[in-house]
Structure formats: C-alpha cells, structure tokens
C-alpha positions in Angstrom: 90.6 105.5 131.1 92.0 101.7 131.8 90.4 98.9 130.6 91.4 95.1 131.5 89.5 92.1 130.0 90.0 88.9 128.3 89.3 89.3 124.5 88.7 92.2 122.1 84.7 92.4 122.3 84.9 92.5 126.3 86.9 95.6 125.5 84.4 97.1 122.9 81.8 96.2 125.1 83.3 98.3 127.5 84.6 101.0 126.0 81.8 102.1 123.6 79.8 103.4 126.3 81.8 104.8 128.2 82.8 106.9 125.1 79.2 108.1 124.1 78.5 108.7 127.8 80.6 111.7 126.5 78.1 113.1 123.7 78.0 116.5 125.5 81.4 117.1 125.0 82.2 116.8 121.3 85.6 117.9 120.0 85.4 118.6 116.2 88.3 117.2 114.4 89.6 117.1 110.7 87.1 114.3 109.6 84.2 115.1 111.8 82.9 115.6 115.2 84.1 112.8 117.9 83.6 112.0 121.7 86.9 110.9 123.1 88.7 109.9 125.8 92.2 111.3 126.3 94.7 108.9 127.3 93.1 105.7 127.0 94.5 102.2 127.9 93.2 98.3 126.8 94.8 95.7 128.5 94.1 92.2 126.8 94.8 89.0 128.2 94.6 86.8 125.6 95.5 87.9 122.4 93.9 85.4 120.3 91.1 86.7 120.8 91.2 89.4 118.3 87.9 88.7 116.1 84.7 89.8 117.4 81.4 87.9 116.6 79.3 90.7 116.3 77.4 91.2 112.7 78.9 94.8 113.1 82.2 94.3 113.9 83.0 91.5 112.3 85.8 92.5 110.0 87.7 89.1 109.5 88.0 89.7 105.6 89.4 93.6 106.0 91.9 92.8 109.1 93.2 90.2 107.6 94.0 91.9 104.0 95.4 94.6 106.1 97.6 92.7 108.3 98.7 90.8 104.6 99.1 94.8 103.2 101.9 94.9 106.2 103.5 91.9 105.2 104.2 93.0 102.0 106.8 95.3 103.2 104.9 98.1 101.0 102.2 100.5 100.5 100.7 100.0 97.2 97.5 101.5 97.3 96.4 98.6 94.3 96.5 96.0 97.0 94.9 97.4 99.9 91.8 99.0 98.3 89.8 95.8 97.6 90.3 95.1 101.4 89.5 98.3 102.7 88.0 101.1 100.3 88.6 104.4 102.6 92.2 104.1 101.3 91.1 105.6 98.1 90.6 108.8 100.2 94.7 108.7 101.5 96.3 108.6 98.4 98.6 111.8 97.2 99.5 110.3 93.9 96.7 107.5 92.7 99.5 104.6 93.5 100.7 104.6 97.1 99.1 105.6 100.3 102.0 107.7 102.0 101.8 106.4 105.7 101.3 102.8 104.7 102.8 100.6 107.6 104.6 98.2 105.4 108.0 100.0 104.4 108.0 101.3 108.0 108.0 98.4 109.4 110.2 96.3 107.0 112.3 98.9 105.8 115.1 99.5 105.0 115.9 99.1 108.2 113.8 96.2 108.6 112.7 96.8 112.2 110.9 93.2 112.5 114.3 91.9 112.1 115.9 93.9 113.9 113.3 93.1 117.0 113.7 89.9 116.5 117.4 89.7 117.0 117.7 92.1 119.4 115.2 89.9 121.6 117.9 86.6 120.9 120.2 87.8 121.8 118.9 90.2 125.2 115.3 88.6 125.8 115.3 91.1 128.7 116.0 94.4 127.0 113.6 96.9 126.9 115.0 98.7 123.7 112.5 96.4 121.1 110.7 99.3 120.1 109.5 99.3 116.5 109.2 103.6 115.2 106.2 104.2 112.8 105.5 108.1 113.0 108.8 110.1 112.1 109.5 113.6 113.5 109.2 114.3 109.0 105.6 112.8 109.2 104.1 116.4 110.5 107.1 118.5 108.9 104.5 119.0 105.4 101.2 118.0 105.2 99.8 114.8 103.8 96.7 112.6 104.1 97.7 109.9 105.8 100.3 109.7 108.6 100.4 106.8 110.7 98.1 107.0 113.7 100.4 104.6 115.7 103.4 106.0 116.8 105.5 102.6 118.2 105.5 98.8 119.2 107.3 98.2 122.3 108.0 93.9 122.7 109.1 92.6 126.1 110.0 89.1 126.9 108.7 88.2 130.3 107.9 84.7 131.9 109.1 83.1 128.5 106.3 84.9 126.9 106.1 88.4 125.1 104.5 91.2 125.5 103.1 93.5 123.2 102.4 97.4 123.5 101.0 99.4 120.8 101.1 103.6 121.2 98.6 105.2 119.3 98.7 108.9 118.8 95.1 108.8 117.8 92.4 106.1 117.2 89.0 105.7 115.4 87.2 103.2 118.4 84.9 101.5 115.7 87.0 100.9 112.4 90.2 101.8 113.7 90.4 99.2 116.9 89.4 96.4 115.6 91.8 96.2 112.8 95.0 97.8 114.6 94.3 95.0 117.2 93.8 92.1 115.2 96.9 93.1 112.9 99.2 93.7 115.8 97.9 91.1 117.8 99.2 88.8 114.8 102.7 90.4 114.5 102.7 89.9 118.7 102.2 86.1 118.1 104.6 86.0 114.5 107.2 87.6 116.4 106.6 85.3 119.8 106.7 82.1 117.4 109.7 83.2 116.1 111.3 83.4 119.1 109.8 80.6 119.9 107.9 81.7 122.7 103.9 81.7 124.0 102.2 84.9 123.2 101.5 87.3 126.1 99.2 90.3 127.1 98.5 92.8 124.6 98.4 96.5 125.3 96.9 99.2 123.7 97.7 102.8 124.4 96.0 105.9 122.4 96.4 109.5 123.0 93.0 110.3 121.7 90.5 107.5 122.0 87.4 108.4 119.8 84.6 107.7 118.4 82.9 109.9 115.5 79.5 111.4 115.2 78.6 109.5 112.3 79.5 105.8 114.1 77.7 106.6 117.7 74.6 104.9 116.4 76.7 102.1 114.9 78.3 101.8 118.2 75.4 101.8 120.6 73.5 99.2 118.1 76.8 97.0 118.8 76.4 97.4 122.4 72.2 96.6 122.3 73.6 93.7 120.8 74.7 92.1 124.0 77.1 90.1 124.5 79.1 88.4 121.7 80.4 84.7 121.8 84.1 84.5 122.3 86.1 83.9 119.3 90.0 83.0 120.2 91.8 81.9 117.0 93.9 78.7 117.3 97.3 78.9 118.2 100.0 80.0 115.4 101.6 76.7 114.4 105.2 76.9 116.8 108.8 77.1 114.3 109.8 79.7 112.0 106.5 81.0 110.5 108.3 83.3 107.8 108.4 80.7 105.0 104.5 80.0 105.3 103.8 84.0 105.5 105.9 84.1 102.3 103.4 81.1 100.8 100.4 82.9 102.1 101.2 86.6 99.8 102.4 84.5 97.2 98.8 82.5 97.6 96.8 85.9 97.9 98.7 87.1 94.7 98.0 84.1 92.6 94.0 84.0 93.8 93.9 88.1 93.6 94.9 87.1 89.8 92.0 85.0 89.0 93.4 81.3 89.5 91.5 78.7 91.0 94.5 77.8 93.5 93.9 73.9 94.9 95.2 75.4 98.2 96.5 71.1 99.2 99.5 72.0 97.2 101.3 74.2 99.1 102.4 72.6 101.5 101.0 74.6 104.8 99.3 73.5 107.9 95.8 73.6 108.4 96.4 77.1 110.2 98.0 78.7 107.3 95.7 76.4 105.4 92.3 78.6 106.3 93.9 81.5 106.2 94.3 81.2 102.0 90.6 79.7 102.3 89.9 83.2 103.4 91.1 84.9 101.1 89.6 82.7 98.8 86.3 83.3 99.8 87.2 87.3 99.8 88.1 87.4 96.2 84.9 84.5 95.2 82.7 87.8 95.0 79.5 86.1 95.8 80.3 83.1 93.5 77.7 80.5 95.0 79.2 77.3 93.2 82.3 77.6 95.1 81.7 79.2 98.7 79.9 76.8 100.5 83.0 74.2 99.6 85.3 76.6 100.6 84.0 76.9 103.6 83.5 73.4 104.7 86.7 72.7 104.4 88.1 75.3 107.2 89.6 73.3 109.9 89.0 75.9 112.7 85.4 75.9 111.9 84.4 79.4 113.2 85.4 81.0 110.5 82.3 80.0 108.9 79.9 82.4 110.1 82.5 85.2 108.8 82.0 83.1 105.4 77.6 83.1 105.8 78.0 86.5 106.9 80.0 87.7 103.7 77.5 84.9 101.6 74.6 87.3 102.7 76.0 90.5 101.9 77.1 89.7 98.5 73.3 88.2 98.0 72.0 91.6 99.7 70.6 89.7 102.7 
C-alpha cells in the first residue's frame, strides 16, 4: 500500500477505507481483532500539517504531551498518564512504562545528538539512523515495546527528510500521534541544522486498524473532508533553549501555578504552545479558558481549545 498526499488528514482520508475494505479478512492480534495492511507506506509533503480538524481525530492536547513525554529524555509513567490514559495499561511496575521513547532516544547515548552532528559534519550521509526497538526488546516479555523500530534523517536540497519504520501501527490512535510527534522532531532537528523541513515518510510493517475503532473510523471518513491545518513554521536558530523553557513551563503549570506565560522570554510559537498546555491542565475552568485562548497568536488553535471547552462541559 503507498500513499502520497499533502497533509496528515488527506492520508487518513485515504487510508481508512481502504483498510476496512478489508473487514473479511480479520487477523486477531494480542489486543483484539484488526484489518491490516501489510507493508504500508505514507508519503507526506508537508509536514506541518500534522493536526487534523476533525472532531474525531483531533488530538492536539494528547500529541502534544506525548511529544513533551519524549523530550523529557524519560519514561515516567506520572507524566504521561494525564495526556494519554491507555499508559496505565503498559506499566510493569506502577512508575515507568518500559518502552517509553524518551531514554531511547536521548540516552545515554543521546542519539538526537548524535544525529545532529553526524548531519554537520556529512549532510550527505545516510548513517542518521536513530535505533528504538533493541534485539533485548523481544528477548522476555513485557507490555510495551516500542512499535517503531527507527528514524532514518537525510539531508537533501538543503532540506531534510524524515523516515519513520514502524514494526506495527494502530491507524486511528496510533498515526496520528507518531506523526505529529515525529513530524516535530523532523522540523527540531531541521531547525537545528538550520535547514527547511522536508517530506515525511511513514513506513509500518503492519498497518491496522482494530475492531473496536472501524466505526470510529468510517464516522471520520462520513465526515468528509477536513480543513487543512499546517502549523506555523518553527521559529529558525537553535530551538533547544526554548524546548528546555517549554518542560520547565509544563512542570511549573502541571504544579498548579498560574504561570503569566509574557515572562519567559519565548516567541509567539513557543508562546502557544505553553498556552496549550495551559488550557490542558485548566480542567474545564471557565474563568480562565476563553482568555487563554484569545491570546494564541496562530489562531487555529482555538477550535482545539472550544472543542476541549465542550467536552469538559459534557457538550
């Protein structure tokens, strides 16, 4: 299967039917029934355009406290379960989820670094791979074992390219979230080495969707077809010491205090980005969303902000 659009939702768009078109073939797996597609690859043009505007797969506030999760460098399970609660399910021991992405990719050996200088200093090397399932990873069982296997970067036409291997993905949680989080390491890493961000591939073994999600799916499709959301461009320089601002911002808010987000110091980008997770950890408060979320400079956020407004209210 090879798929080739512009954004994310042209992909979903595509892809979800052609996945239940398979409901007489159903493969049962270890958490259920699925339809898949073996050997399945998403080609995405541009990159930024990693949220979907659909009411069903809309999952600004859970990509982005995943993609945060990752930049921790760890895999505390205490930061990652307000984001996303299915984590409760992957823990061995109540306090870490074992194939959390975080100390895999950041180490020791940090393998972000070790990208990003091998890219300096050979922009044309194909040996920026980033290893997230070990050979030890299937040697005893576990809960959770990372379902992507590597990241492959490639510096091409001043821009770089991003491919992500999957050994197995879940087409209607799973997808959107792996491809707004590594979408956001593609454009990290490309503004680090301070180049444009280019096409984004996505590779799984096992593309799938299961039983329980085919009517989620198909209501997604009846939807028709969603509005494109690109998100702006990643401020260009270093954008390490405003990612170290940002998890020190989600850390003070997650804490209870009212941060006054004008003092630290960030562009508007990095700017909405803490308004988010403002509005995440706000649970429903009404006297402080709706100024939250007039002051988002990219202003399509806000229908991510109503939309979570509604659910808290029970809408």
């Amino acid at each position: 299967m090879f798929i080739q659009t512009e954004t994310l939702d042209d992909a979903l768009l595509q892809l979800y039917p052609q996945l239940l078109a398979r409901s007489d073939g159903v493969v049962t797996a270890s958490r259920g029934d699925t339809v898949e597609a073996i050997g399945a690859l998403i080609e995405i043009t541009d990159p930024r355009a990693r949220l979907s505007r659909s009411e069903t797969r809309g999952k600004l506030f859970s990509s982005l406290g995943e993609l945060l999760w990752y930049l921790t460098g760890d895999n505390q399970l205490d930061f990652i379960l307000p984001y996303v609660k299915r984590y409760k399910c992957e823990t061995e021991d109540g306090k870490t989820v074992y194939g959390g992405y975080g100390p895999r990719l950041f180490g020791p050996p940090d393998q972000i670094a070790n990208v990003i200088t091998l890219l300096k200093q050979r922009p044309s090397s194909r040996r920026a791979v980033i290893q997230l399932f070990d050979k030890s990873d299937i040697a005893e069982p576990h809960r959770e074992i990372p379902c992507t296997t590597n990241l492959q970067f490639f510096v091409r036409d001043e821009k770089l390219d991003m491919i992500a291997t999957m050994r197995s993905n879940d087409a209607y949680f799973g997808l959107p979230h792996d491809a707004f989080c590594f979408t956001m390491l593609q454009e990290i890493i490309a503004r680090t080495l301070a180049l444009e961000v280019g096409t984004y591939r996505h590779f799984a073994g096992s593309m799938h969707i299961y039983r329980e999600r085919w009517a989620d799916a198909q209501h997604f499709v009846d939807e028709g077809y969603q509005s494109r959301v690109a998100m702006p461009e990643m401020p260009t320089g270093d954008p390490w010491p405003a990612i170290a601002i940002l998890l020190d911002a989600e850390k003070r808010i997650r804490s209870g205090e009212l941060l006054d987000v004008t003092t630290l110091g960030l562009s508007d980008y990095w700017l909405d980005l803490v308004r988010i997770i403002q509005i995440f950890f706000a649970n429903g408060d009404q006297t402080i969303l709706p100024s939250i979320a007039d002051q988002f400079s990219f202003k399509r956020f806000r229908p991510y902000v109503l939309g979570r407004i509604r659910s808290e209210n029970g809408n």
